[in-house]
matplotlib code that plots the C-alpha trace (Angstrom):
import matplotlib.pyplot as plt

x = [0.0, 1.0, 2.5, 5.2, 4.0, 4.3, 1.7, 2.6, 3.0, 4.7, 3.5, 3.5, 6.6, 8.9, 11.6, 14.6, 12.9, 9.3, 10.6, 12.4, 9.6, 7.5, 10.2, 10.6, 6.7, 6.8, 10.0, 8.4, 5.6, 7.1, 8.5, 5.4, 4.7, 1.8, 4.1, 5.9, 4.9, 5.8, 9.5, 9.5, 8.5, 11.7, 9.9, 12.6, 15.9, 18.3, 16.4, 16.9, 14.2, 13.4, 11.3, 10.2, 11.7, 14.5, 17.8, 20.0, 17.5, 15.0, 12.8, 10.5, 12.3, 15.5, 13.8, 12.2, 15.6, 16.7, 14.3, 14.4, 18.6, 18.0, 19.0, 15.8, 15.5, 13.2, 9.7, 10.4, 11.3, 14.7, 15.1, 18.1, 16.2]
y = [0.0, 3.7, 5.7, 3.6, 0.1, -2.7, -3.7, -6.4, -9.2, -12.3, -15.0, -18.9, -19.8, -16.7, -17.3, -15.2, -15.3, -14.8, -11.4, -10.3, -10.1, -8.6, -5.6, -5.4, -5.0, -2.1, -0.7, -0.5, 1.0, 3.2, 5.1, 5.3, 9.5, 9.1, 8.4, 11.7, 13.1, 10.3, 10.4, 13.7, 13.4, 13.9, 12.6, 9.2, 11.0, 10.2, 7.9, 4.3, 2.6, -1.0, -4.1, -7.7, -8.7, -11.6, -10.1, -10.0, -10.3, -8.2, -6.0, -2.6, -0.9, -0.9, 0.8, 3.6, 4.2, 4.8, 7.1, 8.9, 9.3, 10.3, 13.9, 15.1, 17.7, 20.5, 19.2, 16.3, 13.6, 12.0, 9.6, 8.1, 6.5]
z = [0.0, -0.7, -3.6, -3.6, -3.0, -5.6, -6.5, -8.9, -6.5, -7.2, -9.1, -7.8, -5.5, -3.9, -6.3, -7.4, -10.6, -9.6, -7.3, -10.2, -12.6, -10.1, -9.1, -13.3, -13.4, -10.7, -12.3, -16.1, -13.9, -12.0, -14.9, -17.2, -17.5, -15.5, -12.6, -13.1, -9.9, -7.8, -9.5, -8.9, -5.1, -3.1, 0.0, -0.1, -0.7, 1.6, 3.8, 4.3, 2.9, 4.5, 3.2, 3.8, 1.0, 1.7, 0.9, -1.2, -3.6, -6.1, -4.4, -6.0, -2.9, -5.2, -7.9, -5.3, -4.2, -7.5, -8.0, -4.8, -5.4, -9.2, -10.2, -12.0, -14.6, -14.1, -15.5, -12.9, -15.0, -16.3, -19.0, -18.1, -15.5]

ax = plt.figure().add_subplot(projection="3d")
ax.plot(x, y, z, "-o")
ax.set_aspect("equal")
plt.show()
């Protein structure tokens, strides 16, 4: 739940497989131009973000963090994202 969630949740067994197509999902998500202002929120830079996730592993907190350490342009997005 929240802005940030993932909501592409695994599919079948908890596999490093499985949690990777599921962070991919919630990565190609989270960059769609709808999403803008959520990229653009600065909200997560700098904090340490923390999951249930089993690590080391694939998790959509990876791809927020990415996001919230990204330098953005001024109309809030970045392509090289």
């Amino acid at each position: 739940p929240g802005p940030g969630g993932n909501s592409f949740k695994i599919q079948g067994s908890n596999t490093s497989t499985a949690r990777q197509t599921a962070a991919n999902r919630h990565r190609e998500w989270l960059h769609r131009p709808e999403q803008a202002d959520l990229r653009a929120a600065a909200e997560l830079r700098g904090l340490r973000l923390g999951c249930w996730c089993e690590q080391p592993g694939p998790c959509h907190g990876h791809n927020l963090c990415a996001v919230a350490d990204a330098d953005f342009d001024a109309s809030g997005d970045n392509s090289t994202l």
